[in-house]
N, C-alpha and C positions, 0 to 999 in steps of 0.2 A: 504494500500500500504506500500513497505515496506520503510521503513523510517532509515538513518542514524545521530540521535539528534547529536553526536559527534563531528561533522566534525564542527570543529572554523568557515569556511564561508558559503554562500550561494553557492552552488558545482556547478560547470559548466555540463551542462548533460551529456558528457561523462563521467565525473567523478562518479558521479550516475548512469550510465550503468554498470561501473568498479566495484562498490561497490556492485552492482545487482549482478552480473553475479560469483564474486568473492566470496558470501554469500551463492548462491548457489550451487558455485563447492564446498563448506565446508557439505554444508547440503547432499550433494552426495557424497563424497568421493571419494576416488582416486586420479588420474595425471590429472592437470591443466595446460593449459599455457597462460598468461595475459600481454599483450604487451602494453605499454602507452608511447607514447615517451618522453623522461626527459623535463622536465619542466610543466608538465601537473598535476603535484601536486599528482603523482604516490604514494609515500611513503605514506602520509597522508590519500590517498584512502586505501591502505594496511590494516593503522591503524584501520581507522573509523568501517571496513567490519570486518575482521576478528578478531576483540576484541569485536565488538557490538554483533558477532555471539559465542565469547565466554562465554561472558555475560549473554545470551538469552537462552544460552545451561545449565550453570551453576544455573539459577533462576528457571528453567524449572527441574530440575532435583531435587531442592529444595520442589519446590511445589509436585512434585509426592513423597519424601520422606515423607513429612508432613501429606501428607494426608495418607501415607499408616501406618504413627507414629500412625493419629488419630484412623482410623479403628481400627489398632492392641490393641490399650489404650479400645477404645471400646468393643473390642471383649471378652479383658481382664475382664475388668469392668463387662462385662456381665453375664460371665462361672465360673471365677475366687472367691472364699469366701474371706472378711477381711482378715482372718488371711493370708492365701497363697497370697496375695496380699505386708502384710506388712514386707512378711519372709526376711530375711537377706541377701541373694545372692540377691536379689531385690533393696536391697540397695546397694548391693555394684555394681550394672551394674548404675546404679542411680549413685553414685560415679564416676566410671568411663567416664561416659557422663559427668560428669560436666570436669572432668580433663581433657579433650579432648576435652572441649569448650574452656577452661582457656589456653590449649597448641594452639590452631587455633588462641587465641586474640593475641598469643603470638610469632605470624607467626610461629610458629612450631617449636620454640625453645625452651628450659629448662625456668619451672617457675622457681620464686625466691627464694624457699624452695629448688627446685632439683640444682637450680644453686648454692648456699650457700654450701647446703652439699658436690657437686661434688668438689668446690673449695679447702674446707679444704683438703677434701680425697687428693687434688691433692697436695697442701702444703706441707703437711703430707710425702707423696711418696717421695717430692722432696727434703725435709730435710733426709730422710733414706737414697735417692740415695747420698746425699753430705757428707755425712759420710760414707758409702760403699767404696767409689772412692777416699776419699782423698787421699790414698797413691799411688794409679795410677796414679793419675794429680801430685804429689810432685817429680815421677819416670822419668815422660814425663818433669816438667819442668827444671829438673836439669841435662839432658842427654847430655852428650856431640857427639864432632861428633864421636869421636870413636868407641862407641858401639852405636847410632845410628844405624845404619844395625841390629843390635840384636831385635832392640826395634823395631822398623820398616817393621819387616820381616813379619808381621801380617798383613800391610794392601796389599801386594803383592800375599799374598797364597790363592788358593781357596780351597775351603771345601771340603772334598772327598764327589766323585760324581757317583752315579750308579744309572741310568735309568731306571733297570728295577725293583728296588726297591721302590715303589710306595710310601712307609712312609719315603722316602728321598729327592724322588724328591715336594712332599708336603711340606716336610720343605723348601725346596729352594723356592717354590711359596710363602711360607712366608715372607724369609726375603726377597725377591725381590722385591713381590710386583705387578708385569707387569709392572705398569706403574708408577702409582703415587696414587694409590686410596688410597684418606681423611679418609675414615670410617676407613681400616684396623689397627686393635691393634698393626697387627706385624710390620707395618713400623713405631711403635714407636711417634707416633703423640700425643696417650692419648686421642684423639679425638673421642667420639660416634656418629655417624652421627642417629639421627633421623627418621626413614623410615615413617613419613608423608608421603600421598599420598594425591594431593590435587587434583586428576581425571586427567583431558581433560588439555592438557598444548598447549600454541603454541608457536613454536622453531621458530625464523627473526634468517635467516643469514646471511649475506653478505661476498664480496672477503677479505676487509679492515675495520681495526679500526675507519680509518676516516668514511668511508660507513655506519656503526654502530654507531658512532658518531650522522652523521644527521639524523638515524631512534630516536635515541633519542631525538636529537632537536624537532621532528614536534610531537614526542609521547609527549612532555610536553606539546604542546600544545591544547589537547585534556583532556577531566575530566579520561582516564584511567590510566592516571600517579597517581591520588590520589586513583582509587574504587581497583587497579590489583596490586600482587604481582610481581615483576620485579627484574628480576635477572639480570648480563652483566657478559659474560664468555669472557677469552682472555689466549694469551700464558703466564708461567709467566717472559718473557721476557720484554713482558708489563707491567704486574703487580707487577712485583716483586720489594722489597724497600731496599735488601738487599744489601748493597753496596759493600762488598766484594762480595756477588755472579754476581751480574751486569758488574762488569769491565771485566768477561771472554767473556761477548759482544755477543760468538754463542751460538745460542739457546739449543743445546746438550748438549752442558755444564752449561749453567744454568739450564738444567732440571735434568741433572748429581749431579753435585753440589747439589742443592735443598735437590733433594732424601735420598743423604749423611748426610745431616745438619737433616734430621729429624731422619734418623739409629739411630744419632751419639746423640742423644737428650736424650736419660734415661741413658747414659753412662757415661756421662762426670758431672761435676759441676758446676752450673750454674756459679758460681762467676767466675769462667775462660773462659765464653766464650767470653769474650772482648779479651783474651789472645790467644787461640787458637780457630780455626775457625772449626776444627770438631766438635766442641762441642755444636752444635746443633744454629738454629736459634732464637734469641731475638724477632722475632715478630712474633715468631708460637708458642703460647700457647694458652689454653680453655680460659680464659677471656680475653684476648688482643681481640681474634674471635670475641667471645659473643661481646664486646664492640662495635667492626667494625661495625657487624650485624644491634646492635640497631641504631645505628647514620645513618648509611644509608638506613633502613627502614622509619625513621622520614622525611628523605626527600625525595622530588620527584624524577622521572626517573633521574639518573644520569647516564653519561658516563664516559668513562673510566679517564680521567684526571680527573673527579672531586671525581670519586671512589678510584688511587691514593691518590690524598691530604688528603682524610678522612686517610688513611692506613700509611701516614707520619705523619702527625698529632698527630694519637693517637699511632703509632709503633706498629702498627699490619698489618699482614699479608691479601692484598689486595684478592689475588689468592686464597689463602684458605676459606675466607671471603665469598669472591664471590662464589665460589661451594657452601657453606654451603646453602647461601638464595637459591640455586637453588632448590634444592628439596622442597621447600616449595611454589615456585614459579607459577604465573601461565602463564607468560611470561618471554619466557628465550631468552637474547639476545645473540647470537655467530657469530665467525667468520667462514668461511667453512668447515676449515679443522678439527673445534672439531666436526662436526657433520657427514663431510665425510669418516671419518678412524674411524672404527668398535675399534682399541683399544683406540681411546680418546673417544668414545664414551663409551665404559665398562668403560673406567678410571672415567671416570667421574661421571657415573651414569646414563646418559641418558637415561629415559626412552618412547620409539617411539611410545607401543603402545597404539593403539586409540587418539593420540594426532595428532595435526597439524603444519606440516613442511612447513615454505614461504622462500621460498631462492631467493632473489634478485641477481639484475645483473646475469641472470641464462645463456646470451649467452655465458658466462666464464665456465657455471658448467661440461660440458662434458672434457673440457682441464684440471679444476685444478682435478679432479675427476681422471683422468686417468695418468697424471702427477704426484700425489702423489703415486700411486705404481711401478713406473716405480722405476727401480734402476741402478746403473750404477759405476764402477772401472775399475781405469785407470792401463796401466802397470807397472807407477812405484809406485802408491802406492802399488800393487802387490809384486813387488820388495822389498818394504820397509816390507811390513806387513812381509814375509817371514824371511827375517832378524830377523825382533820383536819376530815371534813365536819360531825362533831358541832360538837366547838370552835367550828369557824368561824358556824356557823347559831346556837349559841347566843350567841356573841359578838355577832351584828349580827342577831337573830332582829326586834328592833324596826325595824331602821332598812332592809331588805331590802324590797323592794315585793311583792306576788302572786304575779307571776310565778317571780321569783327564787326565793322560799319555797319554790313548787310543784317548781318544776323541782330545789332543792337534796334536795328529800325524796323525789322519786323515786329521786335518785342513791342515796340512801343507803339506799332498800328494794334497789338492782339489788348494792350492793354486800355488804349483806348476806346475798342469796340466794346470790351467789357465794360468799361464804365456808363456808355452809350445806353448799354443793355437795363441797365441800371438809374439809370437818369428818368424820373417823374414824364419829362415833355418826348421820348423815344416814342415812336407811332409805329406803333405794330398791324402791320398790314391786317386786313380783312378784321381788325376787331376794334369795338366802339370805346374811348377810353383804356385805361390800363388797369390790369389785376396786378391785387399786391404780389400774388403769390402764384408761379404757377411753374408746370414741369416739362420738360423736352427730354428727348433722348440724346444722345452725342451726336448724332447726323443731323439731327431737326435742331440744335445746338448752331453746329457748324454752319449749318446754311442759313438759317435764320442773324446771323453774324456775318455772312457773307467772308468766312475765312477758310472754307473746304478745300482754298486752293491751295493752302500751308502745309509745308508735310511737319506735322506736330514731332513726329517721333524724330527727325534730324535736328528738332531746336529741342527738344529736351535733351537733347545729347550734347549741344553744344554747352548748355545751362550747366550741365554737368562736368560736362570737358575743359573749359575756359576758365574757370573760377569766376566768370562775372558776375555772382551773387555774393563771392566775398570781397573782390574786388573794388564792386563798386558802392557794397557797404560799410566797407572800411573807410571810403572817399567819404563819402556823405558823413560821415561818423567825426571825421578828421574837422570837415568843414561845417560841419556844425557849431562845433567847439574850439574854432580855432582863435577865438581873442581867448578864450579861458586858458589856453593849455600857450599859448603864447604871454600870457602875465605870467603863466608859473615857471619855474627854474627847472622843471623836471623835464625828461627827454619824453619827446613827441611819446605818441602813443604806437606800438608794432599794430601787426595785422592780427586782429584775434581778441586785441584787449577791447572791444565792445561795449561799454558800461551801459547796464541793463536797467532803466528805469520803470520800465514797462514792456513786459512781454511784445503788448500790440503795438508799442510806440516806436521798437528798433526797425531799422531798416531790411535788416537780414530777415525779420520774422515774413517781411511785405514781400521781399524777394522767393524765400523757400515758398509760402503761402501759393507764392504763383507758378512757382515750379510745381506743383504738386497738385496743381488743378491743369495743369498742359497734361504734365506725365496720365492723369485718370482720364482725359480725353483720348488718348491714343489707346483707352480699353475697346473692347468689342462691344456694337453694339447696345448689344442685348444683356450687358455685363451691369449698366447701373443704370441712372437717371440724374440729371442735373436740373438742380432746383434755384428759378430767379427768385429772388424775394426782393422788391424795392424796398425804398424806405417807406415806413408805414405810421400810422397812430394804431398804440396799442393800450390796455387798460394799464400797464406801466411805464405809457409814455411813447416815445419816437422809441421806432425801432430801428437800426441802420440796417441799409441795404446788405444785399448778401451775394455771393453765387456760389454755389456747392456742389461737389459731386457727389454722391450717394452711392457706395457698393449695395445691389442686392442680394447677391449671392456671393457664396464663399467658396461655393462646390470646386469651382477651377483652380483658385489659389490654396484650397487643403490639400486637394487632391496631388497638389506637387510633392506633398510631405506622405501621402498611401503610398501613391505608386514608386516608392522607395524604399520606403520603410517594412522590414516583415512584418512588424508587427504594431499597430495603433490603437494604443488600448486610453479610454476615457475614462476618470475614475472622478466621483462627487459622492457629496454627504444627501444633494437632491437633485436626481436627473432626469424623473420622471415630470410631467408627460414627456419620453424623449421624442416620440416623431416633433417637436418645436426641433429639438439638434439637430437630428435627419434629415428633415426639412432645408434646412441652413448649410448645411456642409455636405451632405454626400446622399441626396433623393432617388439617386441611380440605385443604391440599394434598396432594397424592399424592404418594409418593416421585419416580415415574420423569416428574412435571410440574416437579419441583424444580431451576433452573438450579445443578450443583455442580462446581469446577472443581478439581482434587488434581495438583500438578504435582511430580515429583519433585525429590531435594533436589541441587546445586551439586556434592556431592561427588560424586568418582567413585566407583563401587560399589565396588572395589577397596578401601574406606576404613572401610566396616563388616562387621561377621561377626554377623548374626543366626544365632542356635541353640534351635535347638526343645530341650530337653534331656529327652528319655524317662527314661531311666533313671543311677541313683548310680554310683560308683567300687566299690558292692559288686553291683553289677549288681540293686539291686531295684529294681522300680518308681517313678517318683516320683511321690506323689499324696499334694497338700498342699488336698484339698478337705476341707472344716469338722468331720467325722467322723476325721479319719487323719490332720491335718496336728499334732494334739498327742502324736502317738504318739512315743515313744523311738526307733524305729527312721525313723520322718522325717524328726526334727527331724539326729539321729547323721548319718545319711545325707546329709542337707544340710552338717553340717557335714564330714566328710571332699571333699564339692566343693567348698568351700572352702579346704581347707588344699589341694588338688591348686591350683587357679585361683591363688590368693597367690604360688605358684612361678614361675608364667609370665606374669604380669601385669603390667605395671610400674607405676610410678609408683597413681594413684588410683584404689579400686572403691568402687560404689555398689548395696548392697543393697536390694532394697524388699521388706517385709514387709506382710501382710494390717492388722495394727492394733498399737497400740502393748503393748498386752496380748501378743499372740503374738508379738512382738519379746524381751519382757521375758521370757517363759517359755523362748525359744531361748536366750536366752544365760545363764539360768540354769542352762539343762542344760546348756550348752557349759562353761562354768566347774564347772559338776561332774563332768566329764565328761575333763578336759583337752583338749578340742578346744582352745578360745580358747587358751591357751595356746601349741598349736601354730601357728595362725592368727600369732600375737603374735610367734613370731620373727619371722615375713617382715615382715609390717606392722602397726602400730599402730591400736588398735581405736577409733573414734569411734561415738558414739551420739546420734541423732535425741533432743533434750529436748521434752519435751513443752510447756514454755512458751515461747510462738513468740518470746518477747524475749533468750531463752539461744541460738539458733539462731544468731546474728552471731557471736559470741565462741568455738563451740564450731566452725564453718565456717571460723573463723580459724585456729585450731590445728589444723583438718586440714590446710590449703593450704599454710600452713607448714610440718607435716611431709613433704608431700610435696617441699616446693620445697629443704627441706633434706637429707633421709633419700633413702640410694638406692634400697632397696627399696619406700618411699612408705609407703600407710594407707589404710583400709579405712572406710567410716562405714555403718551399719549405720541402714535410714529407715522411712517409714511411709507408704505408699498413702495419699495424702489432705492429708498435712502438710504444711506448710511448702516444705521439700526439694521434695518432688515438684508443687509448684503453681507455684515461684517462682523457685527457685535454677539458675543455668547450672555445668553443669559441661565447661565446655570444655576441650581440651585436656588436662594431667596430672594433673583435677581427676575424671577422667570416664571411663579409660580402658575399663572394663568396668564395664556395667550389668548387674543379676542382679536378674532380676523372681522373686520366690517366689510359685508360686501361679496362682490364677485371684484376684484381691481381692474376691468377690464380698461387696457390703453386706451384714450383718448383719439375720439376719430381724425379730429385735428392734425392730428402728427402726420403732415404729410410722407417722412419717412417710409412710417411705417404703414400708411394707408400704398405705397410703391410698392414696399415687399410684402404684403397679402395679395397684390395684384398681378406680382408678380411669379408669385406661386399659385395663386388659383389659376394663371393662366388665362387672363382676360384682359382686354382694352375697352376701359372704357371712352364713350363715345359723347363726354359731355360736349366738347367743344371744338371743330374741328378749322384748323387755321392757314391761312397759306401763302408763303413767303420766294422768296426769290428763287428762281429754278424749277418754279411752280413745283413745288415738294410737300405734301401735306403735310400738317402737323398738328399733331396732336397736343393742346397745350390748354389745360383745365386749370381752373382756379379753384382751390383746394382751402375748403375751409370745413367747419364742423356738419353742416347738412351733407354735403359730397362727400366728407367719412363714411356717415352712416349710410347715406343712400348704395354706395359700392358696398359695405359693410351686408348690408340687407341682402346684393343682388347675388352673393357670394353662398356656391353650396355646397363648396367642394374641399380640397386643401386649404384654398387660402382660408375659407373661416376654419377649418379645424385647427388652422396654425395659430388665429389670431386668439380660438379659442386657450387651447396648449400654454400659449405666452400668459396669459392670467392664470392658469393654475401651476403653472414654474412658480410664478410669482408670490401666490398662497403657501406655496410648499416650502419656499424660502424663509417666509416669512413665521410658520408655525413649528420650522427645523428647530427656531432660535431656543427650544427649553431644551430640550433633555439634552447635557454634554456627558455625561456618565451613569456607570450602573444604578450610583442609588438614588440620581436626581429621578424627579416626580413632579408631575404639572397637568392642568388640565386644558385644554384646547378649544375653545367656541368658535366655530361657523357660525356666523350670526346671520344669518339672513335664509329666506323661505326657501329660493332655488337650490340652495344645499341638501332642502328635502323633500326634493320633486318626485315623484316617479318618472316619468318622462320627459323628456326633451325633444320636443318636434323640431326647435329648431339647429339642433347641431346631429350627425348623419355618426357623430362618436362618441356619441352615451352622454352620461352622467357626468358633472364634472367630480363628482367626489372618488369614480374611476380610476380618475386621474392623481388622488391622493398618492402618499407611499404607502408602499404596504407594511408597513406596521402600525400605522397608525389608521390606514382603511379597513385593518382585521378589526380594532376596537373601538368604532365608531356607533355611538347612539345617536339615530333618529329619530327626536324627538314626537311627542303630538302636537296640537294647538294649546295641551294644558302645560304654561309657561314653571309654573310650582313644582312639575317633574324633573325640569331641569336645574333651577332651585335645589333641590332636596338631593338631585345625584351630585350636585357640584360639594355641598355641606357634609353629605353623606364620604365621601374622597378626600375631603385635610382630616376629618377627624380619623379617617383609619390611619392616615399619616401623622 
């Protein structure tokens, strides 16, 4: 049988179902999905299964080499005479086996011989480069501001550029780079990366650091922290120890900067870079690395703060450090987004295939997955950017080559038309006035812009190849601030140093902004939708203009990371309904082809009280769907089950509300109402803040009232927040959950009214438009009736998805009690439709179907008589 020795305790049988079922989606290959609800020692199961089966792959794979060694030696021994046996080339593959035993002891780093000689050679270089340069660093530090601009002109100009000259545009892929790749010689690093291949690797990644964090805690707890090679990847916003690059705080710019510091590293002198900061990074060289590597090989699975300290410690380079052990690795720990974006994956090196992919917390992965290509530029950075490209092309219109010229003047017809698009008095053919808000597809985009005739994908390459988003925001940057930085005594500003006043207000953010809506135009078709929004009046005032690209699907961009990977396995505490995941990432498969494994939770049933709750304390109906949930006698009604529930309740409750608007409307009527009041003797009323940085301080003072006050405290949250994504409410923190509602999205969200539409597989035909090239176009103005009415016309996938995404949403939110065996809570569905018998209008049952299954095993459907729920809620603290 099959056995996991790993696992630190004696495993509870679900746990060993988990470990079974999860061994065997590996030995199968393909898409998995494994649901364990948190507290149920989920991670640890991860650990014990999928390393044991690395293991088991790795010894096995061992033993059939050896034995095919022995045969071969055999065979040798047989056919073979002494002499051709003892010939020379025989030694030297003989040779070579041992050096490649010597580099595996050596995790796959340079022995002591190769590391000694590469040192000197590197000494050697860096005493030629420091007498090269002297009199260029004596040039730079004795410049005054006068001719400054003389000396300076250099880091402004971009390199003549012609596209279709293939041995130019190679050079530019040189000095660029893409992204940040270690190995490359040309970005100046000196760094050889090793091309060890150590097989079958498995990639853990989660949303958070901190998430990565506790797979590290429970991995030390197990003997794979000492037998597996362990790698931990992150931004180097995390990792990085550079302290003049850290205080630019946004992540662009420290990956900006970074990039710069390594260019700028065989150029400069070492002895000046305490002096000037282009001159490369102090803790990016071949032996500070090498140093990093050994010390953190010596020790066990560590996490990222203690892989920092190592990297302040000895002043070397954490990030870099960290890539290095990767390729030798045979567990690579990351966060999503290195492994979900196809260019941090090149950057890095990731190699997918035949290897095994486990991405935790996986009900997040179709959002951040589809989130990260979406792009989006506002009118006035539009505005600004246009200004910038003027500036900048009139500043150096002489000294710019053909190409340059060419390409800078397209940019600035594309960004013009965009702002055109955008502008209140724009007259849009064939329609009366303008909508705030409406949708095209990339070609109804294109031509509606009259810019089809642009090959987008040769200017986002040049955007890319030229540096002129850093170039010419380092200009603008410069001349900005140039009486400021000309009163002070300090030396100009390098390229990179940015100072960040404001996200939206830097130049670079207007520049990438616009890169990254060209780059989502040159997707297919049929791959998103691009949303205009002018400026508008909204009930919180003007809203600035907008244009956006929208991914609707992910299926093309996962599927890079399937058809790689042996194995893809999805692991969550809540991932049912999963057809909403299937839906989103890979619809090609079929539900009932889908390996999906849902085990119930540790606790004994005994330990939770689900309640469907039909009806109020006044015995009317409860029904808080989008029509009836603002009424006085809803919101009343909810509140009298509340002031009943606060009696019997003890210690902590956690309400969830549809949005933070119908939060703020309930407890306005409560407060006029005097419910709240009454609610307020038993317990103290806390409320969900809408800015997710007030959430620590306001969670603080509830837990404290409860840990103080005997009657406890109430906090009052928001389908979607903070709270319901993130926060554990274990124990007196938690004791009853009170879901309001069905949460169903808002029809508004034109988003999300695009990908229901896009999945049900329909156009609708509100408004049909037509623009130059005579090309129809479909371009509807999207507001709350147009939700619904699409909403209604929907009978297929799209509404099962739209339904699916409200009961993710429920399940998330009523996960938040039980974190362990002996935690205990009671759970309320508040409202009628939780206790339907039927549903005519959805083709996929019930939504409480859709619950998880352990808490749809012990689910009470109530009657109309409200006292039965009452009595079973009272009846459940006092057994506790």
């Amino acid at each position: 049988e099959m056995g996991f020795p790993a696992f630190p305790y004696d495993p509870y049988s679900i746990q060993t179902d988990f470990m079974k079922f999860l061994y065997q989606s590996l030995e199968r290959g393909g898409i998995s999905m494994l649901e364990s609800p948190t507290g149920t020692g989920k991670t640890l199961s991860v650990i014990c299964s999928a390393l044991q089966w690395l293991v088991d792959k790795k010894n096995l794979e061992n033993a059939v080499g050896n034995e095919s060694e022995k045969l071969e030696k055999a065979d040798q021994d047989g056919d073979d005479p002494d002499w051709m046996r003892n010939f020379v080339p025989n030694k030297e593959i003989n040779i070579a086996r041992r050096n490649a035993s010597v580099s595996k002891r050596n995790n796959g780093f340079y022995s002591k011989d190769k590391e000694a000689k590469c040192r000197a050679e590197f000494i050697s270089k860096e005493k030629e480069k420091a007498s090269g340069d002297e009199e260029l660093i004596n040039r730079e530090e004795t410049g005054n501001g006068a001719d400054r601009d003389v000396l300076d002109v250099g880091e402004f100009l971009l390199e003549d550029y012609d596209s279709e000259e293939e041995k130019c545009a190679k050079s530019k892929r040189k000095s660029v780079g893409g992204d940040d790749d270690f190995s490359s010689e040309e970005d100046g690093d000196g760094f050889e990366l090793e091309e060890e291949d150590t097989g079958t690797k498995v990639y853990f990644c989660s949303r958070t650091h901190s998430q990565l964090a506790q797979f590290m805690k429970e991995l030390r707890k197990t003997r794979f922290s000492d037998e597996l090679k362990i790698a931990s990847l992150g931004s180097r916003k995390i990792f990085c120890i550079n302290e003049g690059v850290l205080k630019l705080r946004a992540l662009a710019h420290i990956n900006e900067k970074c990039l710069e510091l390594q260019k700028h590293r065989t150029n400069k002198d070492r002895a000046a870079k305490a002096k000037a900061s282009s001159c490369g990074c102090p803790m990016l060289s071949k032996r500070k690395v090498e140093e990093f590597v050994d010390e953190v090989t010596r020790v066990q699975a560590m996490d990222i703060e203690d892989i920092v300290h190592i990297g302040r410690s000895l002043g070397s380079c954490p990030y870099y450090g960290s890539r290095r052990m990767m390729r030798s690795a045979d567990l690579v720990v990351l966060p999503y987004q290195s492994l979900l974006s196809k260019s941090s994956r090149e950057s890095l090196g990731l190699r997918l295939k035949d290897s095994i992919v486990i991405i935790d917390e996986a009900h997040n992965l179709a959002d951040a997955l589809i989130n990260m290509y979406d792009a989006k530029i506002s009118l006035p950075q539009l505005k600004k950017l246009r200004s910038h490209l003027e500036q900048y092309s009139q500043r150096f219109s002489n000294l710019l080559g053909p190409g340059n010229r060419r390409y800078i003047q397209i940019l600035k017809i594309l960004v013009q038309a965009f702002i055109r698009t955008l502008c209140e008095d724009m007259e849009v053919p064939g329609e009366r006035g303008s909508p705030s808000r409406f949708v095209m597809s990339i070609n109804e985009f294109l031509f509606a812009l009259n810019i089809d005739n642009i090959n987008l994908i040769k200017l986002s390459q040049y955007m890319k190849e030229s540096h002129i988003i850093y170039k010419a925001s380092f200009f603008m940057y410069v001349t900005g601030y140039g009486d400021k930085l000309a009163a002070s005594e300090e030396e100009a500003p390098t390229v990179g140093d940015c100072k960040e006043d404001s996200d939206d207000e830097t130049a670079i953010t207007g520049f990438r902004a616009f890169a990254s809506i060209l780059s989502s135009l040159t997707n297919n078709n049929s791959a998103g939708k691009v949303i205009i929004s002018r400026p508008h009046e909204t009930s919180n005032g003007l809203e600035e203009g907008y244009i956006k690209y929208v991914m609707l699907t992910g299926e093309k961009i996962f599927s890079e990371i399937t058809d790689q990977a042996h194995a893809v396995i999805l692991v969550g505490g809540t991932l049912q309904p999963i057809e909403e995941t299937r839906e989103r990432l890979f619809p090609s498969i079929e539900l009932n082809q889908l390996r999906f494994f849902s085990c119930n939770h540790i606790i004994p049933p005994e330990n939770i009280l689900p309640i469907a709750v039909k009806n109020g304390p006044s015995g009317k109906c409860l029904d808080f769907s989008y029509k009836m949930r603002s009424s006085s006698t809803m919101i009343g009604e909810l509140g009298l089950l509340l002031c009943n529930l606060v009696s019997v309740v003890p210690e902590g409750m956690v309400v969830f509300f549809s949005s933070f608007d119908y939060e703020n409307q309930v407890y306005t009527s409560w407060q006029k109402s005097g419910i709240l009041s009454r609610i307020m003797k038993k317990k103290k009323v806390f409320r969900e803040p809408r800015k997710s940085t007030d959430i620590e301080a306001v969670l603080k003072k509830y837990k404290e009232t409860i840990d103080s006050c005997h009657s406890g405290a109430i906090i009052l949250a928001v389908v979607g927040g903070k709270i319901s994504e993130g926060i554990n409410f274990s124990d007196g923190a938690g004791r009853c959950i009170v879901m309001v509602g069905l949460p169903y999205s808002s029809p508004s969200d034109i988003e999300l009214i695009e990908r229901v539409k896009h999945i049900e597989g329909v156009e609708m035909k509100a408004c049909t438009k037509k623009f130059d090239h005579s090309i129809d176009i479909e371009c509807e103005e999207v507001d709350q009736d147009t939700g619904f009415h699409m909403l209604r016309s929907c009978r297929g996938r799209g509404r099962d998805y739209y339904e699916n995404l409200c009961m993710k949403a429920v399940n998330q939110c009523i996960g938040r009690a039980i974190r362990h065996v002996k935690d205990y809570a009671a759970i309320l569905l508040v409202d009628g439709r939780y206790c339907c018998d039927e549903r005519s209008s959805s083709r996929s049952g019930h939504p409480t179907e859709k619950l998880p299954q352990w808490i749809r095993q012990q689910l009470v459907a109530t009657s109309s008589n409200y006292g039965q729920v009452q009595k079973l809620v009272q009846q459940f603290f006092r057994s506790h």
